[in-house]
NUDREN-171598 format. One record per residue (C-alpha): residue in three letters; x, y, z. Coordinates in steps of 0.1 Angstrom, whole numbers, plus 5000, padded with zeros to 4 digits. Layout:
<nodes>
node rest: ALA | u: X | v: Y | w: Z
...
</nodes>
This chain:
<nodes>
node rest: UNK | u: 3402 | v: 5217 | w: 3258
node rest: UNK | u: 3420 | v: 5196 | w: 3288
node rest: UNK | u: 3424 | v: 5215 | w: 3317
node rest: UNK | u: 3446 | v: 5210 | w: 3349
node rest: UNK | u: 3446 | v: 5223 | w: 3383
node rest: UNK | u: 3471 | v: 5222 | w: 3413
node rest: UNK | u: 3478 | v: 5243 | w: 3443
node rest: UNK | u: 3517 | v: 5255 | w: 3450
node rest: UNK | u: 3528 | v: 5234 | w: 3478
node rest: UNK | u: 3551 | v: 5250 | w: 3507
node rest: UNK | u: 3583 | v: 5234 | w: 3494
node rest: UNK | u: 3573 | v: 5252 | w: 3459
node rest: UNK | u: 3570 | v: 5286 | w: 3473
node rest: UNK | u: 3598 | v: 5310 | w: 3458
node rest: UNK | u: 3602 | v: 5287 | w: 3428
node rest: UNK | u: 3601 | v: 5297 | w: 3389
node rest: UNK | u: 3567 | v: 5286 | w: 3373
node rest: UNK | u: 3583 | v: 5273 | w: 3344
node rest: UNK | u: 3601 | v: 5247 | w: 3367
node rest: UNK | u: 3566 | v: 5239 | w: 3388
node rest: UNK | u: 3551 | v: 5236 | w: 3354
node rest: UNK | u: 3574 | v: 5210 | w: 3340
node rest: UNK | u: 3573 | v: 5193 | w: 3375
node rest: UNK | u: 3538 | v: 5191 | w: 3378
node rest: UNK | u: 3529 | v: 5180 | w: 3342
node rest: UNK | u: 3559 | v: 5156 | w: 3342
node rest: UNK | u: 3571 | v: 5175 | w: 3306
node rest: UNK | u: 3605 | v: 5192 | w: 3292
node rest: UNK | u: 3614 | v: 5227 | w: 3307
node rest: UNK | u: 3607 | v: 5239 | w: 3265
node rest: UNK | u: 3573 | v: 5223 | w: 3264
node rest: UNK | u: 3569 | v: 5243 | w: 3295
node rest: UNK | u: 3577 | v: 5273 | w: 3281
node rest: UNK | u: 3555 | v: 5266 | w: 3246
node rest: UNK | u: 3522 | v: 5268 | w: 3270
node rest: UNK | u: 3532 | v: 5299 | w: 3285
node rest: UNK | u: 3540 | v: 5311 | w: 3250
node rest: UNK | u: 3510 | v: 5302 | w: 3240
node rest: UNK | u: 3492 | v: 5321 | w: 3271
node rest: UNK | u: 3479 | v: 5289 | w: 3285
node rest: UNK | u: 3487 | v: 5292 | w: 3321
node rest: UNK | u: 3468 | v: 5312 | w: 3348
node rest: UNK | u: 3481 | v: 5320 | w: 3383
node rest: UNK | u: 3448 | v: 5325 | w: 3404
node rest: UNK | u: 3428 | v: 5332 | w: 3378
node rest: UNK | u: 3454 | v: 5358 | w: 3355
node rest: UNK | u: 3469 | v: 5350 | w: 3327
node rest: UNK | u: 3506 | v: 5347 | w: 3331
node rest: UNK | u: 3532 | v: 5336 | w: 3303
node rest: UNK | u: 3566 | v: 5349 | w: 3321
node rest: UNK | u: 3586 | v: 5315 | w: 3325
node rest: UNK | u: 3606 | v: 5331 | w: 3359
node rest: UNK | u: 3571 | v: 5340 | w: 3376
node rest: UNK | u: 3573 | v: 5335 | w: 3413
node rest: UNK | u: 3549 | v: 5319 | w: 3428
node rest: UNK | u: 3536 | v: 5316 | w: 3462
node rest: UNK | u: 3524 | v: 5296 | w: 3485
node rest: UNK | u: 3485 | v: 5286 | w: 3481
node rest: UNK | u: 3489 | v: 5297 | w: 3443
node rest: UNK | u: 3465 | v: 5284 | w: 3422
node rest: UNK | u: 3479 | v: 5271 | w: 3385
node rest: UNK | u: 3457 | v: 5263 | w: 3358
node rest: UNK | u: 3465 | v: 5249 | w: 3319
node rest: UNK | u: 3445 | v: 5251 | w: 3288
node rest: UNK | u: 3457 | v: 5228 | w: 3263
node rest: UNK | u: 3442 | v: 5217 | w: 3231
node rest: UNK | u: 3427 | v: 5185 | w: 3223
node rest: UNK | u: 3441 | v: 5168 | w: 3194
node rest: UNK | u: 3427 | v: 5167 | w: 3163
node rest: UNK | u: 3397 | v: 5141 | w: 3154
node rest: UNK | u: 3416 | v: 5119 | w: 3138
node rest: UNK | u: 3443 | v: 5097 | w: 3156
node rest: UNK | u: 3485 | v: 5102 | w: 3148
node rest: UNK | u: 3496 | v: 5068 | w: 3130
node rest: UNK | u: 3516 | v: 5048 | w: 3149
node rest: UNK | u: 3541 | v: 5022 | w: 3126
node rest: UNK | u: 3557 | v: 5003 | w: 3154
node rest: UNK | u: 3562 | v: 4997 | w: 3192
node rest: UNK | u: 3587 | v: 4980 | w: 3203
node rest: UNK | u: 3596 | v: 4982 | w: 3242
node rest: UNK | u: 3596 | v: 5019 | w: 3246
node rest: UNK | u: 3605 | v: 5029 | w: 3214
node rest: UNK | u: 3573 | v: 5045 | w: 3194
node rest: UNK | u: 3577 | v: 5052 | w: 3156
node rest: UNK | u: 3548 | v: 5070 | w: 3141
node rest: UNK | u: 3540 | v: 5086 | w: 3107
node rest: UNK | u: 3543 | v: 5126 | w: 3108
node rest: UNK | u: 3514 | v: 5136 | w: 3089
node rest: UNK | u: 3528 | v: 5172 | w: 3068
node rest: UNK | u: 3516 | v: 5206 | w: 3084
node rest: UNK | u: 3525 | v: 5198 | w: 3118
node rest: UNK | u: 3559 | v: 5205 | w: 3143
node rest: UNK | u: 3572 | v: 5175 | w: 3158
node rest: UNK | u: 3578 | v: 5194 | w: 3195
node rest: UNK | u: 3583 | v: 5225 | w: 3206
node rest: UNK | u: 3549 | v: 5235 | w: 3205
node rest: UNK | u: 3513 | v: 5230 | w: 3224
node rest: UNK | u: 3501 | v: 5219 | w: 3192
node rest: UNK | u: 3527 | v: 5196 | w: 3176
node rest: UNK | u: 3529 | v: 5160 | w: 3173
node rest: UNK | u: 3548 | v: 5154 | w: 3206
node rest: UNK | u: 3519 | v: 5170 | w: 3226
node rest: UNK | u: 3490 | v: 5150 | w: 3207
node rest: UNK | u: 3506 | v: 5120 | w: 3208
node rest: UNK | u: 3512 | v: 5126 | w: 3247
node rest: UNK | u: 3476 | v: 5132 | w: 3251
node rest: UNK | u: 3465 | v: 5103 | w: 3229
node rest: UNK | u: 3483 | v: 5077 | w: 3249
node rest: UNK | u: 3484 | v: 5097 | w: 3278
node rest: UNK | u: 3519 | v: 5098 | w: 3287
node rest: UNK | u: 3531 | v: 5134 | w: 3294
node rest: UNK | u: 3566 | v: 5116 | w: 3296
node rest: UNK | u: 3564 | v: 5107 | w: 3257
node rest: UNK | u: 3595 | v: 5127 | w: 3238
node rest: UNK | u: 3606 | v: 5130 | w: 3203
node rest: UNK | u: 3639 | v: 5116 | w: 3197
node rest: UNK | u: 3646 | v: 5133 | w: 3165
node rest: UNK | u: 3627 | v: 5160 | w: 3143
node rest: UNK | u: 3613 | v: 5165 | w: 3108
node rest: UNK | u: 3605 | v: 5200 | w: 3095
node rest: UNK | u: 3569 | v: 5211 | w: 3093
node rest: UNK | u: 3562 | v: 5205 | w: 3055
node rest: UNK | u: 3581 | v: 5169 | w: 3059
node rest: UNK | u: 3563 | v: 5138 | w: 3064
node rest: UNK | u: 3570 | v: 5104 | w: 3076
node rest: UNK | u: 3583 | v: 5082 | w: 3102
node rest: UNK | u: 3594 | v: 5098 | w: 3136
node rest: UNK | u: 3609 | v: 5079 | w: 3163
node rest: UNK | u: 3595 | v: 5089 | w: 3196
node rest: UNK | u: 3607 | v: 5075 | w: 3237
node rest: UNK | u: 3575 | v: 5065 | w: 3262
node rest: UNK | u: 3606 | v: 5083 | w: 3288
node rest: UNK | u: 3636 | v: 5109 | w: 3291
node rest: UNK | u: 3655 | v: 5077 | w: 3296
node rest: UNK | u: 3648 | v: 5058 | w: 3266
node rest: UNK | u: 3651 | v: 5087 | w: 3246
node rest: UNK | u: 3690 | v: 5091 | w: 3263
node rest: UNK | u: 3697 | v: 5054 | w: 3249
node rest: UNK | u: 3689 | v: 5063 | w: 3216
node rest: UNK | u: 3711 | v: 5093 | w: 3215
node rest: UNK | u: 3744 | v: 5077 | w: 3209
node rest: UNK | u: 3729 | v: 5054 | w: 3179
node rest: UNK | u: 3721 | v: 5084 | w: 3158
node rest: UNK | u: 3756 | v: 5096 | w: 3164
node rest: UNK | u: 3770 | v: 5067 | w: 3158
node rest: UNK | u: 3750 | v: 5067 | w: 3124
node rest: UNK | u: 3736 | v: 5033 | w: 3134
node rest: UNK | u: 3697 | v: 5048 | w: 3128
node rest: UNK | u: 3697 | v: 5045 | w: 3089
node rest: UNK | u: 3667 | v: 5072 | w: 3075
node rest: UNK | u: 3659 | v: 5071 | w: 3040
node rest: UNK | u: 3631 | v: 5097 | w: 3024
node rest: UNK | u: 3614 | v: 5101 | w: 2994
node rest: UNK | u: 3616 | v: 5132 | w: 2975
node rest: UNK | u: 3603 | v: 5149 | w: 2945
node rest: UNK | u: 3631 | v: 5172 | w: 2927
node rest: UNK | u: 3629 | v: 5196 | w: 2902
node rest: UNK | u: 3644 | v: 5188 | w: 2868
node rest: UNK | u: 3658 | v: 5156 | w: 2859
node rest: UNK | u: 3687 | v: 5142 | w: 2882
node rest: UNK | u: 3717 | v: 5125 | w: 2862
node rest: UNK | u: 3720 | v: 5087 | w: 2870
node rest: UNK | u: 3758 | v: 5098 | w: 2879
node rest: UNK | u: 3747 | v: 5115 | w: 2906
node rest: UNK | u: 3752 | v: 5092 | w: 2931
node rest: UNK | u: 3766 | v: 5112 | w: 2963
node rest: UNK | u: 3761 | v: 5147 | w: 2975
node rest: UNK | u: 3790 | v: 5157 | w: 2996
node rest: UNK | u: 3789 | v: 5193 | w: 3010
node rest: UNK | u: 3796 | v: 5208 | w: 3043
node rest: UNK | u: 3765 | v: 5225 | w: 3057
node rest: UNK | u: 3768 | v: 5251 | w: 3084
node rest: UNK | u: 3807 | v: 5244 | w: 3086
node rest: UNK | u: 3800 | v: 5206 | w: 3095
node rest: UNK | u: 3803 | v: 5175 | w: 3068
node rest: UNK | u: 3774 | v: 5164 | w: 3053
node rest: UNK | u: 3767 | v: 5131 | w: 3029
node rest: UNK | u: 3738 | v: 5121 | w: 3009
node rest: UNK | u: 3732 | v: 5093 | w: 2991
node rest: UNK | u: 3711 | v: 5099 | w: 2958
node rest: UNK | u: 3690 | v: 5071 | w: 2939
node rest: UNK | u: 3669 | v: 5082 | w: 2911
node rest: UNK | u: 3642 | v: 5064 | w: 2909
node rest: UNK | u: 3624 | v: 5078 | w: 2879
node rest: UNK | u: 3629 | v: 5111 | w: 2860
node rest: UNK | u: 3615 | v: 5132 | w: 2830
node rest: UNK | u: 3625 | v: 5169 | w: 2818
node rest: UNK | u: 3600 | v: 5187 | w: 2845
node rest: UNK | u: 3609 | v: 5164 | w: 2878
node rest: UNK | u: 3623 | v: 5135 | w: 2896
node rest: UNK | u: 3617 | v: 5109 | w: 2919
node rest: UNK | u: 3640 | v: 5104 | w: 2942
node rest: UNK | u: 3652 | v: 5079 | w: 2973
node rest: UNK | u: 3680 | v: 5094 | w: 2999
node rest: UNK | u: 3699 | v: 5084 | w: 3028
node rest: UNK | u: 3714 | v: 5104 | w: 3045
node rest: UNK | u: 3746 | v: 5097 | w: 3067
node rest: UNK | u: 3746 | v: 5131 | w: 3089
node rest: UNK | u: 3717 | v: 5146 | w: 3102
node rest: UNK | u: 3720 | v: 5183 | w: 3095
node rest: UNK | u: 3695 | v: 5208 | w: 3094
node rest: UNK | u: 3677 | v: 5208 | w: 3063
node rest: UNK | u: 3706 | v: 5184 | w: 3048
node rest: UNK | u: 3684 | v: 5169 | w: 3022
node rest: UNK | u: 3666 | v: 5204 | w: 3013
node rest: UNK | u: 3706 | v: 5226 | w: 3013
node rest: UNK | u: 3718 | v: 5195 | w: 2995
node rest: UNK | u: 3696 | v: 5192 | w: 2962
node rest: UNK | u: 3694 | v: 5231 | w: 2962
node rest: UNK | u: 3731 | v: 5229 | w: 2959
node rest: UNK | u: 3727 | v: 5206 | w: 2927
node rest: UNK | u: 3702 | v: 5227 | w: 2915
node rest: UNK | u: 3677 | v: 5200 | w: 2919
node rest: UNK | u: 3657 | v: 5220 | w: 2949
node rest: UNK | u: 3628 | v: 5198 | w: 2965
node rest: UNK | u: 3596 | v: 5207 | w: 2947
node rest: UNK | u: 3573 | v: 5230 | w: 2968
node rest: UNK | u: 3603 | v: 5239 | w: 2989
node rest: UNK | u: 3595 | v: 5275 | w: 2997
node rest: UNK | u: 3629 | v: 5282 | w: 3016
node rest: UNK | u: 3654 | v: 5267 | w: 2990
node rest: UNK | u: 3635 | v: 5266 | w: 2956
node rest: UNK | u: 3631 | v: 5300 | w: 2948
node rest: UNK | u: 3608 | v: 5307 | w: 2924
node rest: UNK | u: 3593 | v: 5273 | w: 2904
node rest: UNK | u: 3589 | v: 5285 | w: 2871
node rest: UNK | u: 3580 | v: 5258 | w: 2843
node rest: UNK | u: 3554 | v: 5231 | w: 2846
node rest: UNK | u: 3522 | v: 5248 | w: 2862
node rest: UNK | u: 3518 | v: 5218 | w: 2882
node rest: UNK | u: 3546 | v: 5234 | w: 2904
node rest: UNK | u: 3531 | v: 5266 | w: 2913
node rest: UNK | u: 3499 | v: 5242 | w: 2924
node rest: UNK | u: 3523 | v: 5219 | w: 2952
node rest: UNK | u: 3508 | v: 5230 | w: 2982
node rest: UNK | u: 3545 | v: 5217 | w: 3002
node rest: UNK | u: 3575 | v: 5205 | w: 3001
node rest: UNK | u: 3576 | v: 5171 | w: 2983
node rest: UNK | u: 3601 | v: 5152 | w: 3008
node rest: UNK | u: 3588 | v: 5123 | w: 3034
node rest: UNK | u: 3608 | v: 5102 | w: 3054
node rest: UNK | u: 3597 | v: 5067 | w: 3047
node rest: UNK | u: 3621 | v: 5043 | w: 3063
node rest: UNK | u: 3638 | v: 5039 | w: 3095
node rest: UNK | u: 3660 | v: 5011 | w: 3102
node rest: UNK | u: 3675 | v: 5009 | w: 3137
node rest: UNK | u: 3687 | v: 4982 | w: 3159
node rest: UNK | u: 3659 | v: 4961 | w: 3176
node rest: UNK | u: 3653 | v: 4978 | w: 3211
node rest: UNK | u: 3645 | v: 4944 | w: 3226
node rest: UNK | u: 3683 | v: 4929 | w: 3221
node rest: UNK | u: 3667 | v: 4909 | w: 3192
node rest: UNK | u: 3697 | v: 4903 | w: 3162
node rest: UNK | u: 3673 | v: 4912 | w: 3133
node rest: UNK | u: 3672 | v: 4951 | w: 3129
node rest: UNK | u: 3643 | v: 4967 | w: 3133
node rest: UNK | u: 3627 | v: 4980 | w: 3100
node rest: UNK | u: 3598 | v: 5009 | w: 3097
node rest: UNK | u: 3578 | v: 5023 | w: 3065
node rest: UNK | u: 3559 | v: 5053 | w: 3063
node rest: UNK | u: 3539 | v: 5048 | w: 3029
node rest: UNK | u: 3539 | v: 5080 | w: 3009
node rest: UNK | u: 3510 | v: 5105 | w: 3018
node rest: UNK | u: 3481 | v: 5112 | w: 2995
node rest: UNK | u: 3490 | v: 5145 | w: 2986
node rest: UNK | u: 3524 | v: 5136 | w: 2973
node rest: UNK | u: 3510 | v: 5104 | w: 2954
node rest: UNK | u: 3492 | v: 5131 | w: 2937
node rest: UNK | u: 3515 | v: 5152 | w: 2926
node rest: UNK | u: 3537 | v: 5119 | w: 2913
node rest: UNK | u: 3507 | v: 5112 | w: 2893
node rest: UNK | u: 3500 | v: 5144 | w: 2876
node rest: UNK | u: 3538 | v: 5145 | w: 2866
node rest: UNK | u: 3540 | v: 5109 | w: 2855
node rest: UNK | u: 3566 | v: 5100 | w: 2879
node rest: UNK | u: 3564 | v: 5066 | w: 2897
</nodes>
């Protein structure tokens, strides 16, 4: 476990400990808050996870957080202070003392590091991180601008028509597009590549449950996998993000292009349906 210490300072006195905490650890207000959730804070010595605590003057704070697994987060590309690195499965992107935003703060130690978008738990893949607040703020407008292509892999239940080409379905009461290219197929399942053009929650997951061609493993959307007993075996949901393609953070012309090979555990699964 890391541990750090600091005394409240005079100008702090009266403050909320959620503010001194972000302050202090040079972090988000919400990662903040996920330490104190997670009853890692201690205010001379007591436990304390109420994020409008006051504190005092001559207050001693303390965090307990985690060290990161033994093995190292992948990381795909830098380029200036852009960080794309491949989400293993299992793990939250932020949000959390334990997902991939903290270890990959601790790893490079930069407390200032920040996801710029999110993949579910179960997903894998390539996430786009900012060394800064400020980077991460340039970045913003490209992803509504739809100028950050993301393209995933995914393993579907049944086999999806070549017709299908584009999913087009509002989600949540906003429009939603995704592209559909089946790359191979049999009666149980299919392999499929998708882009997506909005980034709604879940969008790929709603979208091929819609079809009725849910994501394999997809415990939310799926329902209950009845016919080949592979599918009762998948330990998650078969979808990984393996592409980005953004523009080159460094004013270069060329785009910048990321892949995030697929993860052992869905090669696997490909395998033992004879998809590929």
């Amino acid at each position: 476990m890391s541990r750090a210490t600091f005394l409240i300072k005079p100008n702090e006195e009266g403050l909320p400990l959620v503010d001194v905490l972000a302050d202090r650890l040079r972090c988000s207000k919400k990662q903040a808050r996920a330490l104190l959730d997670a009853r890692q804070v201690f205010v001379n010595s007591k436990r304390v996870w109420m994020a409008k605590h006051t504190l005092k003057f001559k207050d001693v704070i303390e965090t307990v957080r985690p060290e990161p697994k033994s093995h190292k987060i992948e990381i795909l590309k830098r380029a200036g202070d852009l960080i794309i690195v491949n989400k293993p499965s299992g793990i939250v992107t932020n949000g959390s003392t334990r997902s991939l935003e903290m270890r990959l703060q601790h790893e490079l130690d930069n407390p200032q590091i920040c996801a710029v978008h999110r993949l579910d738990r179960d997903t894998s893949g390539c996430v786009l991180f900012a060394a800064n607040a400020a980077a991460k703020e340039k970045m913003i407008p490209l992803f509504k601008e739809e100028r950050i292509v993301k393209i995933y892999r995914a393993i579907a239940i049944g086999r999806v028509s070549d017709q299908l080409k584009t999913i087009m379905r509002d989600i949540d009461g906003e429009s939603a597009t995704t592209l559909v290219n089946v790359l191979d197929c049999n009666r149980d399942a299919s392999y499929l590549e998708l882009r997506i053009h909005t980034g709604r929650t879940h969008q790929i997951r709603k979208h091929l449950a819609a079809v009725r061609h849910p994501v394999l493993g997809d415990k939310e959307y799926a329902g209950e996998q009845r016919g080949n007993p592979v599918f009762r075996a998948v330990p998650r949901q078969m979808l990984h993000a393996c592409r980005l393609i953004l523009p080159d953070p460094l004013g270069g012309t060329a785009a910048l292009r990321v892949t995030a090979p697929v993860p052992e555990d869905f090669q696997t699964i490909l395998n033992t349906l004879k998809l590929k």
